[in-house]
N, C-alpha and C positions, 0 to 999 in steps of 0.2 A: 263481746256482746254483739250479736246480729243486730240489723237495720230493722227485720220484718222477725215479729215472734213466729215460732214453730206452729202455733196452734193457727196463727191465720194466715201460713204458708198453705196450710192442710184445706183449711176452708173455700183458699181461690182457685186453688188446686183442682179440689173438687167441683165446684162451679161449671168449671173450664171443662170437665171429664164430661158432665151433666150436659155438654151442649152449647152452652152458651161461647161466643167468640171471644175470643183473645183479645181482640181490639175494644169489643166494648170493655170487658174488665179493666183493662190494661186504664180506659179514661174514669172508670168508675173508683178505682184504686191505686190511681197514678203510679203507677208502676208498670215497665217495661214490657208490651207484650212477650218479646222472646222469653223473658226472664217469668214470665207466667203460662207459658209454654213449658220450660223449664220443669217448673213446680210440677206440672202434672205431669210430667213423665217421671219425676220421680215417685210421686205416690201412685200412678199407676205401675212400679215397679214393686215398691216397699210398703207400700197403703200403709197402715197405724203406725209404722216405725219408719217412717222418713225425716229425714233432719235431725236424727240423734246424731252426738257429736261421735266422732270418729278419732278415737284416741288409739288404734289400732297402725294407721297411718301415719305415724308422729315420725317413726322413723325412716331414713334412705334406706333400707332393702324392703319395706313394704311400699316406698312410693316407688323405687325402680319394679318392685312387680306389678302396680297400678299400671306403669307405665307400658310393660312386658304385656300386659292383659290387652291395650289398645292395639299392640303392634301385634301381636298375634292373630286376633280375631277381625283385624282391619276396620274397628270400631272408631267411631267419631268421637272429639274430646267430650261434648256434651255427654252419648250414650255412655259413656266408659264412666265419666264424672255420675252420671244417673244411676246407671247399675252400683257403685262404689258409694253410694249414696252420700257424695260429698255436696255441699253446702251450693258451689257455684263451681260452674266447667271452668272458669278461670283459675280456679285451683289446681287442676292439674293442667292445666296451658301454663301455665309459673314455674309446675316442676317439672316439664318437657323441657320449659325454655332453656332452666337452669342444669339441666343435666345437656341440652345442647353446649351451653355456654361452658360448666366448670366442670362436666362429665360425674362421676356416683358422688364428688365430695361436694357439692351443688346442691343434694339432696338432702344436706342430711340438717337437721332442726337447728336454726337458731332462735339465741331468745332474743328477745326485742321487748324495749322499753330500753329507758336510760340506762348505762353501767352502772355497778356503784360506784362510791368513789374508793379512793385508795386510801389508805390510814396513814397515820404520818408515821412514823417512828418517833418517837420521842427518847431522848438522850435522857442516862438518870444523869444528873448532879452528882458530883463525886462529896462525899463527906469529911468531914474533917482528917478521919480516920482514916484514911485513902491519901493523904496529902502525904507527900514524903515531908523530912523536916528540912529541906531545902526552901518547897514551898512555903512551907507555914514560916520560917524567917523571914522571907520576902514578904509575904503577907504583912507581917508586923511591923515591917520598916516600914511598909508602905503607909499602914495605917498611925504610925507613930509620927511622922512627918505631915501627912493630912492633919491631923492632931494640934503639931506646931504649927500649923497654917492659920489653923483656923482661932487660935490661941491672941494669936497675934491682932486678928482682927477685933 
């Protein structure tokens, strides 16, 4: 879940297009002038369809072409993240870092939230029937003598 809905990403966005300064918005809607700069670059790229999720992206050979697209055209992370119409340029500044740092396997999705956990194994009980008759003598001495013990008392 996003911090700021789509619909009033689109509305400050627009504001911000219409004129009005960064900075005033920024104190009127307590939010980051850059990051309302931002906004309108991307809906002046994508106008009705910006900030749709980007499930296209999910994996490492579409984010190393994300990335292939910045270095080609010598594009800034923000323009690249704006055209790509992703959420926040910090998104792909994560996946440069991480393909600086662990090279294409860096890229590629993991999940996040808690693991599950692991199941135990559970032993069956053997049955009676499974006992050799070594066992099951032993068994009855055992219990024939707890028997006597308890007799006594």
């Amino acid at each position: 879940m996003s911090k700021y809905s789509r619909d009033l990403k689109i509305i400050i966005a627009n504001e911000f297009l219409s004129g009005e300064s960064s900075e005033i918005l920024s104190k009127k809607y307590a939010i980051s002038s850059s990051q309302i700069r931002y906004w309108s670059q991307v809906v002046a790229i994508h106008g009705d369809n910006s900030f749709q999720p980007t499930p296209h992206l999910r994996d490492a050979e579409a984010r190393l072409q994300a990335l292939k697209l910045m270095w080609t055209n010598n594009w800034s992370l923000g323009h690249t993240s704006a055209m790509l119409n992703l959420s926040s340029p910090g998104l792909l500044f994560v996946w440069l870092d991480r393909y600086y740092k662990k090279g294409f396997r860096g890229l590629e999705y993991r999940s996040r939230g808690r693991p599950c956990m692991k199941r135990t194994r559970i032993e069956p009980t053997h049955s009676d029937d499974e006992k050799t008759i070594e066992a099951l003598k032993e068994e009855i001495a055992y219990l024939r003598a707890e028997n006597a013990v308890l007799k006594k008392l």
